[in-house]
Chimera marker file (.cmm) of the C-alpha trace (Angstrom):
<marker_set name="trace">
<marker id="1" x="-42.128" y="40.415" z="-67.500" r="1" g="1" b="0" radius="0.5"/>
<marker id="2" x="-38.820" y="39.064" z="-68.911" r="1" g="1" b="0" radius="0.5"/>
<marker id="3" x="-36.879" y="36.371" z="-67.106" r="1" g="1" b="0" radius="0.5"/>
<marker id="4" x="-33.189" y="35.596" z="-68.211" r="1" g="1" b="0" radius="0.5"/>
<marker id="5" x="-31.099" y="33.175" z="-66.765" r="1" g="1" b="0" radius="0.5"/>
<marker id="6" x="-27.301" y="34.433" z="-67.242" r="1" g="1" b="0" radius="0.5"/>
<marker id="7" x="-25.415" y="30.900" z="-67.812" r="1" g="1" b="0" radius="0.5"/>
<marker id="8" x="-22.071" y="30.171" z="-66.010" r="1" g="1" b="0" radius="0.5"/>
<marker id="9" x="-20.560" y="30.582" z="-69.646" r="1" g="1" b="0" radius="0.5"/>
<marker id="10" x="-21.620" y="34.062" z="-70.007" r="1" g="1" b="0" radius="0.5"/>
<marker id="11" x="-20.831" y="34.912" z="-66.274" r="1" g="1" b="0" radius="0.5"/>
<marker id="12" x="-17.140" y="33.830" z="-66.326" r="1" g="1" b="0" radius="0.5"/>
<marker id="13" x="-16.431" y="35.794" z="-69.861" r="1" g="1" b="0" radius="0.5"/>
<marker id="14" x="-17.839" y="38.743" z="-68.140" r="1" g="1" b="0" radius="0.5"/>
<marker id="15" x="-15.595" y="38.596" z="-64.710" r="1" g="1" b="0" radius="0.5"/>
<marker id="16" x="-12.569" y="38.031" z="-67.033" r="1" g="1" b="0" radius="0.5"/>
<marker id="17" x="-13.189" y="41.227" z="-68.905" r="1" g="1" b="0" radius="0.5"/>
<marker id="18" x="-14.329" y="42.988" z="-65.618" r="1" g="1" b="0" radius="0.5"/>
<marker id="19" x="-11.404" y="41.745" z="-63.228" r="1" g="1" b="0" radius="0.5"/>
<marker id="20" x="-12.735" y="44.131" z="-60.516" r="1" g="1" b="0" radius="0.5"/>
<marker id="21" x="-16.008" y="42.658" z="-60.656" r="1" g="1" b="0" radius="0.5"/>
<marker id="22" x="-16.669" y="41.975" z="-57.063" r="1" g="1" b="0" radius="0.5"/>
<marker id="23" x="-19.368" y="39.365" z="-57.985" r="1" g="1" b="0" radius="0.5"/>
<marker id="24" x="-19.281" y="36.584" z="-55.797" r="1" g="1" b="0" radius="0.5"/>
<marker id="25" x="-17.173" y="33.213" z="-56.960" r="1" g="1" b="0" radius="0.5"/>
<marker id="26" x="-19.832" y="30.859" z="-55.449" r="1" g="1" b="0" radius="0.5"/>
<marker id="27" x="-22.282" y="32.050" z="-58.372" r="1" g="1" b="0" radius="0.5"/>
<marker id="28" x="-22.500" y="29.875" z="-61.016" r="1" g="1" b="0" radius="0.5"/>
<marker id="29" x="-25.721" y="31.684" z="-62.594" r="1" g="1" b="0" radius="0.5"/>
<marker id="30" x="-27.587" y="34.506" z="-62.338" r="1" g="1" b="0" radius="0.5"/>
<marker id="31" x="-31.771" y="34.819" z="-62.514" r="1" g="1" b="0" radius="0.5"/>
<marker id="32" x="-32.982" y="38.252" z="-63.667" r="1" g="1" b="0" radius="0.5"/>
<marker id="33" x="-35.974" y="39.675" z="-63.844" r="1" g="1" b="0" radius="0.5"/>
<marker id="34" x="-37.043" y="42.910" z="-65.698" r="1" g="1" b="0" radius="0.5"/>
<marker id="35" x="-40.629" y="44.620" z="-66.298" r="1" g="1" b="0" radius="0.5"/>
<marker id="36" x="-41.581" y="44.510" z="-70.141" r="1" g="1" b="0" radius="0.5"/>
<marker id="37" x="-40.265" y="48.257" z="-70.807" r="1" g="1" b="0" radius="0.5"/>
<marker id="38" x="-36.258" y="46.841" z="-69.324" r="1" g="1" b="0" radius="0.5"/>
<marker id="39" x="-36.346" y="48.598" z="-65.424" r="1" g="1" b="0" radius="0.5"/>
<marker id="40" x="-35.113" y="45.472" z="-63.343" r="1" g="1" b="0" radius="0.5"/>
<marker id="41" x="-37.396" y="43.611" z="-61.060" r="1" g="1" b="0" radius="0.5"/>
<marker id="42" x="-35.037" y="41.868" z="-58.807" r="1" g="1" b="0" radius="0.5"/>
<marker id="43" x="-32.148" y="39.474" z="-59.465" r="1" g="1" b="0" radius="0.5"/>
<marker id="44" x="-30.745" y="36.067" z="-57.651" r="1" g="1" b="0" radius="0.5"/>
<marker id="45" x="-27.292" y="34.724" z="-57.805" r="1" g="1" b="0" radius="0.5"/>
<marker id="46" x="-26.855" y="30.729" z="-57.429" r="1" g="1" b="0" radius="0.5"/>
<marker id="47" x="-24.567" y="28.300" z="-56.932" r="1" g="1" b="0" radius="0.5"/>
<marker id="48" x="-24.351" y="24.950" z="-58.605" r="1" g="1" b="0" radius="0.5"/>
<marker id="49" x="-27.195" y="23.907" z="-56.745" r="1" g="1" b="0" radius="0.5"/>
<marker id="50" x="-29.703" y="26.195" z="-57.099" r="1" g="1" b="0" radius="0.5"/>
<marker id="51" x="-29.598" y="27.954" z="-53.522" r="1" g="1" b="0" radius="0.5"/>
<marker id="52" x="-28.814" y="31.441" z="-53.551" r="1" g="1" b="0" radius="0.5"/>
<marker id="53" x="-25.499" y="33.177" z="-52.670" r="1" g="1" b="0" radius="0.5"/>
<marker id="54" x="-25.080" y="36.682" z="-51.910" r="1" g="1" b="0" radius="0.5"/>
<marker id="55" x="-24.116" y="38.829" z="-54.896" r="1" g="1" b="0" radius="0.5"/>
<marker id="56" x="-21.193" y="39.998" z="-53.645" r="1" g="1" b="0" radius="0.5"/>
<marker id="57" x="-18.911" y="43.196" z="-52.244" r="1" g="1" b="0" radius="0.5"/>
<marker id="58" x="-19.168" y="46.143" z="-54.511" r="1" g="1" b="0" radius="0.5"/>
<marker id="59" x="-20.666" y="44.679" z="-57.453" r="1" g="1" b="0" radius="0.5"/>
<marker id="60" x="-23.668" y="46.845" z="-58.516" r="1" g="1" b="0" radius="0.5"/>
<marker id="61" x="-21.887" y="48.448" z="-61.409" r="1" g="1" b="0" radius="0.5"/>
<marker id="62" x="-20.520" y="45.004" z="-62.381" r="1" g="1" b="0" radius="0.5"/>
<marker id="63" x="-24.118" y="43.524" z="-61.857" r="1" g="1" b="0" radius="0.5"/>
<marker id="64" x="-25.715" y="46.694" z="-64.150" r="1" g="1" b="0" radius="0.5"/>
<marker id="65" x="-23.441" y="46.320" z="-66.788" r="1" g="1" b="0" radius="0.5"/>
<marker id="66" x="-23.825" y="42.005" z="-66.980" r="1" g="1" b="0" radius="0.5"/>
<marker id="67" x="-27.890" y="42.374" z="-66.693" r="1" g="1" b="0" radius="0.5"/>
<marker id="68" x="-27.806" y="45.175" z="-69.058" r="1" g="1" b="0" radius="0.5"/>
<marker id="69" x="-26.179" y="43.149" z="-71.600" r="1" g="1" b="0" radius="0.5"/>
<marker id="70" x="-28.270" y="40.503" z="-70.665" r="1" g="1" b="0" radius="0.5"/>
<marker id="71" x="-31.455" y="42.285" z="-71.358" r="1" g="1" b="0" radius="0.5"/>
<marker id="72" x="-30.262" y="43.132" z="-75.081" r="1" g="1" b="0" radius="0.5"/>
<marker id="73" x="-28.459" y="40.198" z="-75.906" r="1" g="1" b="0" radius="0.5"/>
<marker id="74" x="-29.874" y="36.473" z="-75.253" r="1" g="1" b="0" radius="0.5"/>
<marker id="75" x="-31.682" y="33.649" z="-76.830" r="1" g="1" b="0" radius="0.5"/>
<marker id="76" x="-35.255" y="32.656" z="-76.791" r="1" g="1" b="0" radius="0.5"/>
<marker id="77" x="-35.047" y="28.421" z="-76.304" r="1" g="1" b="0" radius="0.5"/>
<marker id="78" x="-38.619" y="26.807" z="-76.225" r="1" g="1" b="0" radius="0.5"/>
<marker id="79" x="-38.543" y="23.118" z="-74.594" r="1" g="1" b="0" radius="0.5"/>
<marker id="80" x="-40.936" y="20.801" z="-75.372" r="1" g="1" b="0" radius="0.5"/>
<marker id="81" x="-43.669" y="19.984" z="-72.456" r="1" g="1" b="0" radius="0.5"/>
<marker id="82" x="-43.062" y="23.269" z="-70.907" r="1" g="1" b="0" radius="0.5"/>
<marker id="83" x="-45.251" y="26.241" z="-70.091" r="1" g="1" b="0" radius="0.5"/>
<marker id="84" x="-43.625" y="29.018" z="-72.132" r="1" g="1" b="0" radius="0.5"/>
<marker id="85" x="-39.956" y="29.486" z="-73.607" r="1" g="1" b="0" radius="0.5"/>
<marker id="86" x="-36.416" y="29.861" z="-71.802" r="1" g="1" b="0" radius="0.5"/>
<marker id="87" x="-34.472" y="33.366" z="-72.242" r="1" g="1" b="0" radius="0.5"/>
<marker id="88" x="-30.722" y="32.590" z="-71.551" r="1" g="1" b="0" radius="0.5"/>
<marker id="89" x="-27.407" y="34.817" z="-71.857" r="1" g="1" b="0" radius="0.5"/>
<marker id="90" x="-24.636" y="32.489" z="-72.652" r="1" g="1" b="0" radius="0.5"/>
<link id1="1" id2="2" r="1" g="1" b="0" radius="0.2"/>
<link id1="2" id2="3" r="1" g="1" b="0" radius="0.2"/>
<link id1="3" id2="4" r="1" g="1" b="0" radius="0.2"/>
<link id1="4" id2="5" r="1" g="1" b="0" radius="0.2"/>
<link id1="5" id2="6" r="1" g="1" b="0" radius="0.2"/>
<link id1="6" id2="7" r="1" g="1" b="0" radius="0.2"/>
<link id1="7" id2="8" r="1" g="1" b="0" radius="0.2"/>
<link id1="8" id2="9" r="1" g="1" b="0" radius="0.2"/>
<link id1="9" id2="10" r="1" g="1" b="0" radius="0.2"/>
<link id1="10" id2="11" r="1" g="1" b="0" radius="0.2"/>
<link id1="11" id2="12" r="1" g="1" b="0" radius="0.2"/>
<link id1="12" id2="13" r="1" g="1" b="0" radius="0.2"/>
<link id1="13" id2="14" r="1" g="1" b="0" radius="0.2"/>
<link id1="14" id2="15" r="1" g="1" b="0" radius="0.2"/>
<link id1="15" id2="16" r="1" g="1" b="0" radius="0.2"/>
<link id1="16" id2="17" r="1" g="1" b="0" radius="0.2"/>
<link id1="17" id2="18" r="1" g="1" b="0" radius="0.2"/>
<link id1="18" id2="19" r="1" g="1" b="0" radius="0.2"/>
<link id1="19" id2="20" r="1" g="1" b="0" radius="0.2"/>
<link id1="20" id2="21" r="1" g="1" b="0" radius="0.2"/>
<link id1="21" id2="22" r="1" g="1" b="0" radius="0.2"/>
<link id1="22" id2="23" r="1" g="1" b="0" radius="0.2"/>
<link id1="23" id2="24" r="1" g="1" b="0" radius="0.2"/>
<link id1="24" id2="25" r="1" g="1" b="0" radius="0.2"/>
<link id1="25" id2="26" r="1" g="1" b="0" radius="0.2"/>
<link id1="26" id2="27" r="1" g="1" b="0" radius="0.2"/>
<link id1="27" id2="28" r="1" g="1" b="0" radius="0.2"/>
<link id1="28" id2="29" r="1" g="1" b="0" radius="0.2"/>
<link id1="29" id2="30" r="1" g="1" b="0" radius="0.2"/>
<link id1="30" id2="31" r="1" g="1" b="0" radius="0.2"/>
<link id1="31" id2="32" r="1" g="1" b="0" radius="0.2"/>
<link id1="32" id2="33" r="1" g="1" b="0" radius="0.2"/>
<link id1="33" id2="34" r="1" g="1" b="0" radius="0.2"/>
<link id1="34" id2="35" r="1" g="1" b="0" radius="0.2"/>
<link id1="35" id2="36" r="1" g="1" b="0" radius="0.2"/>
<link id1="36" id2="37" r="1" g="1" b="0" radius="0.2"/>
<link id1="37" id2="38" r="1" g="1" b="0" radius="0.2"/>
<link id1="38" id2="39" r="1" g="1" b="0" radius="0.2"/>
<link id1="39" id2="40" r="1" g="1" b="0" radius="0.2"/>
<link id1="40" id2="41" r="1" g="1" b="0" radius="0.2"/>
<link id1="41" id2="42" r="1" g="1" b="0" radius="0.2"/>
<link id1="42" id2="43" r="1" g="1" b="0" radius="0.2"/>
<link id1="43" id2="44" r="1" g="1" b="0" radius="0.2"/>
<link id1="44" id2="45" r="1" g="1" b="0" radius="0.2"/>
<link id1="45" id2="46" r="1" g="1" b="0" radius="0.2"/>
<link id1="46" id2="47" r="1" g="1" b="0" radius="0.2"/>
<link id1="47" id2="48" r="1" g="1" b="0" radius="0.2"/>
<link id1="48" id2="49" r="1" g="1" b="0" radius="0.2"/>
<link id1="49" id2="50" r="1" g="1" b="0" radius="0.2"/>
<link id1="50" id2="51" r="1" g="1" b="0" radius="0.2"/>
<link id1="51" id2="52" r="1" g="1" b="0" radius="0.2"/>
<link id1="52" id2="53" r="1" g="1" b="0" radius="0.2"/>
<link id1="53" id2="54" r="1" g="1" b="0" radius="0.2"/>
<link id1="54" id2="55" r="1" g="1" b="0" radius="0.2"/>
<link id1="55" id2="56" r="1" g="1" b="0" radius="0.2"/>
<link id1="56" id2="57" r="1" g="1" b="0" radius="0.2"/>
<link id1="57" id2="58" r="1" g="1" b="0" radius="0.2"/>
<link id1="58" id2="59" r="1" g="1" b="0" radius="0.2"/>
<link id1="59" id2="60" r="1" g="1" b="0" radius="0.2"/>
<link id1="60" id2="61" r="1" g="1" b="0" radius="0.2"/>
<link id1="61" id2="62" r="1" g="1" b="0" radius="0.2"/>
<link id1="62" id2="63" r="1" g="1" b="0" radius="0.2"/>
<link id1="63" id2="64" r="1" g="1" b="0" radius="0.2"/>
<link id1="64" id2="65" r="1" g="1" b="0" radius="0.2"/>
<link id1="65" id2="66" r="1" g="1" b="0" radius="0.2"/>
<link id1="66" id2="67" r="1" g="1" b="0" radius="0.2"/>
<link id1="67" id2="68" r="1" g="1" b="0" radius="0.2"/>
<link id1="68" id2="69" r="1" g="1" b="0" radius="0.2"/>
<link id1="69" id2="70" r="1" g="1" b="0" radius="0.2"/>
<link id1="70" id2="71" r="1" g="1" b="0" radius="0.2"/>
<link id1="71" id2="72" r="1" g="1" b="0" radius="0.2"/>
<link id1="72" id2="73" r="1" g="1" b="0" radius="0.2"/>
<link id1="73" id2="74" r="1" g="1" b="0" radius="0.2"/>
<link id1="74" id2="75" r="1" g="1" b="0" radius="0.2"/>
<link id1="75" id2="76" r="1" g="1" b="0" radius="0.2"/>
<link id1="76" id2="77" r="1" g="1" b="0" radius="0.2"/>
<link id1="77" id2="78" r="1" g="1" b="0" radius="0.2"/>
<link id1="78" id2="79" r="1" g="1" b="0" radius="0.2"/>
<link id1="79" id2="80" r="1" g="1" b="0" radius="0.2"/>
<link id1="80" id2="81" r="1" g="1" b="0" radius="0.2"/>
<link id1="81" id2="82" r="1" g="1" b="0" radius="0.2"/>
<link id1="82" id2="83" r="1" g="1" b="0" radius="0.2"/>
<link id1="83" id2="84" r="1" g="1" b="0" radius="0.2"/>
<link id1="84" id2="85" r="1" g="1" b="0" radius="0.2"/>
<link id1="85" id2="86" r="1" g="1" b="0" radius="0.2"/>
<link id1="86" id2="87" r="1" g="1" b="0" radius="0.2"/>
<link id1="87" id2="88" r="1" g="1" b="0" radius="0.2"/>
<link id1="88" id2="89" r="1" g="1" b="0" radius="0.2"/>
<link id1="89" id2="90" r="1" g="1" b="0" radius="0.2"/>
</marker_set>
């Protein structure tokens, strides 16, 4: 399984090139998870604190195209003290 956390960096370049994104405004970041061979798992959008927000009106092909590009194009961060490494989309 593959966990990436799109960062509020990565999410706000992608509504500006997607204007009709329909992704909700209250996300800040989105957690994705896909199985090992890339299908998606399930997904979570957040706010600034953590709780979850609904994705949005009319966002799925918005939301395929971000966690696509998520799934091909982040970096592996390991922190120190922790369990495994971090997989982040900025």
């Amino acid at each position: 399984m593959k966990v990436i956390t799109v960062e509020t960096s990565r999410l706000n370049t992608f509504k500006e090139s997607w204007p009709c994104h329909g992704i909700n405004d209250e996300a800040t970041h989105i957690v994705v998870a896909f199985s090992d061979d890339g299908d998606l798992v399930d997904y979570e959008c957040c706010n600034d604190n953590g709780d979850n927000v609904d994705d949005g009106v009319d966002s799925g092909e918005a939301l395929s195209a971000l966690f696509t590009d998520a799934f091909y194009n982040h970096e592996k961060k390991s922190i120190p003290g922790t369990i495994g490494s971090f997989l982040t989309a900025y």
